[in-house]
C-alpha positions in Angstrom: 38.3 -11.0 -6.4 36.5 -8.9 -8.1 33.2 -7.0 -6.6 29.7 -8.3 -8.1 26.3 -6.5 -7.7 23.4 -9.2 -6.7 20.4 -7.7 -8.3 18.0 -7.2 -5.7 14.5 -5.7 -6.5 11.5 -4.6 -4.2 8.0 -5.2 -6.1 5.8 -2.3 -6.9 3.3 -2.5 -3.8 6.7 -3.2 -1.8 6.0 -6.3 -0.4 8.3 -8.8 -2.1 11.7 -8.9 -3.4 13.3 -10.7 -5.9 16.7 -11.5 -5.1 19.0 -12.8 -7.6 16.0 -13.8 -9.5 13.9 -15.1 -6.0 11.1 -14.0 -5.0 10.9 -13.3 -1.4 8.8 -11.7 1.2 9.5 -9.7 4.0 10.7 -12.4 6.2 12.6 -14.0 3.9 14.7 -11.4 3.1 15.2 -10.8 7.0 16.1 -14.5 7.1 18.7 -14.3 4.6 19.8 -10.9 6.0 21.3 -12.4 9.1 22.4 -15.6 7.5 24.6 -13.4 5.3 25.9 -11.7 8.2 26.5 -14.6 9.9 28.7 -16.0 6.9 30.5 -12.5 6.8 31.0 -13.3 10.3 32.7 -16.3 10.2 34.9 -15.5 6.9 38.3 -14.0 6.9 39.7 -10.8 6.3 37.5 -10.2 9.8 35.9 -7.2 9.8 38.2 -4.8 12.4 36.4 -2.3 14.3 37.8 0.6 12.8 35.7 3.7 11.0 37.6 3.7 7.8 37.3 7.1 5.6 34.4 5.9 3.2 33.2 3.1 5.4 29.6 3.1 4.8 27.1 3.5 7.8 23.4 2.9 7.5 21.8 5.3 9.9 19.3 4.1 11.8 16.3 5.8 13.2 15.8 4.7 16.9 18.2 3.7 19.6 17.7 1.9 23.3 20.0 1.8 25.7 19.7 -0.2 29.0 22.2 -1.2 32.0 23.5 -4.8 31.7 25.9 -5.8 34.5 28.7 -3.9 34.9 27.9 -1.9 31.6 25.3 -0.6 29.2 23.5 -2.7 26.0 23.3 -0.2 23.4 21.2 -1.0 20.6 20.9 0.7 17.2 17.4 0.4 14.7 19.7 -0.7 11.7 17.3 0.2 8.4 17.5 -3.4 7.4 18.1 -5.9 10.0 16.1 -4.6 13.0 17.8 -4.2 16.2 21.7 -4.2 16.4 23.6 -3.7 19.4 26.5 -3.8 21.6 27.6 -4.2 25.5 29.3 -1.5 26.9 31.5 -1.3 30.2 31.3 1.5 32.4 34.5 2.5 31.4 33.7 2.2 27.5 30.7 4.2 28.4 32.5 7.4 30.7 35.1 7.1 27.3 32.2 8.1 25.1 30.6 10.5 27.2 34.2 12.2 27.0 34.1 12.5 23.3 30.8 12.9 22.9 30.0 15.7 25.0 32.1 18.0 23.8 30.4 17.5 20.3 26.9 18.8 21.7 25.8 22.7 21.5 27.2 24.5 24.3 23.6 24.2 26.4 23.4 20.9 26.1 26.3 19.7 27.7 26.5 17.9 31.1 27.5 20.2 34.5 28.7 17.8 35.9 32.0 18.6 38.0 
């Protein structure tokens, strides 16, 4: 099937949107936000949890991380639906300390031994 744009504007004082000829308001558009993830959810191909080249990412400008059982809850400020996150186990979590550490300037790294 072919890809189709929705056409999806913000008013002028940015309160509103009109979606698909709508008009909606802040919460509305959060609303339907999760609704349409929840049908992307539940449709098939599903989604795999693989970083494809090109995949696209919407960066997100505050994180929280806090212990939850036998792992951490990781949560991500996505631009557009708010808080998104993920559970972590410990091992999940000593896996991405492994490749992430290395990635950090050469002070900033752990000394741990």
């Amino acid at each position: 099937m072919a890809s189709r744009a929705i056409p999806c504007l913000v008013s002028r004082d940015g309160t509103c949107a009109s979606v698909a000829g709508v008009r909606l308001d802040a919460a509305e558009v959060e609303a339907l936000i999760w609704d349409l993830a929840a049908c992307r959810a539940a449709m098939v191909p599903r989604r795999l949890p693989v970083m494809f080249d090109g995949s696209r990412i919407a960066v997100g400008t505050g994180w929280h991380v806090q212990r939850d059982g036998e792992g951490v809850m990781l949560a991500v400020m996505h631009p557009g639906a708010g808080w998104v996150g993920a559970r972590a186990t410990n091992v999940v979590c000593e896996a991405l300390t492994a490749v992430a550490e290395p990635l950090l300037p050469e002070g900033r790294r752990s000394r741990r031994g």
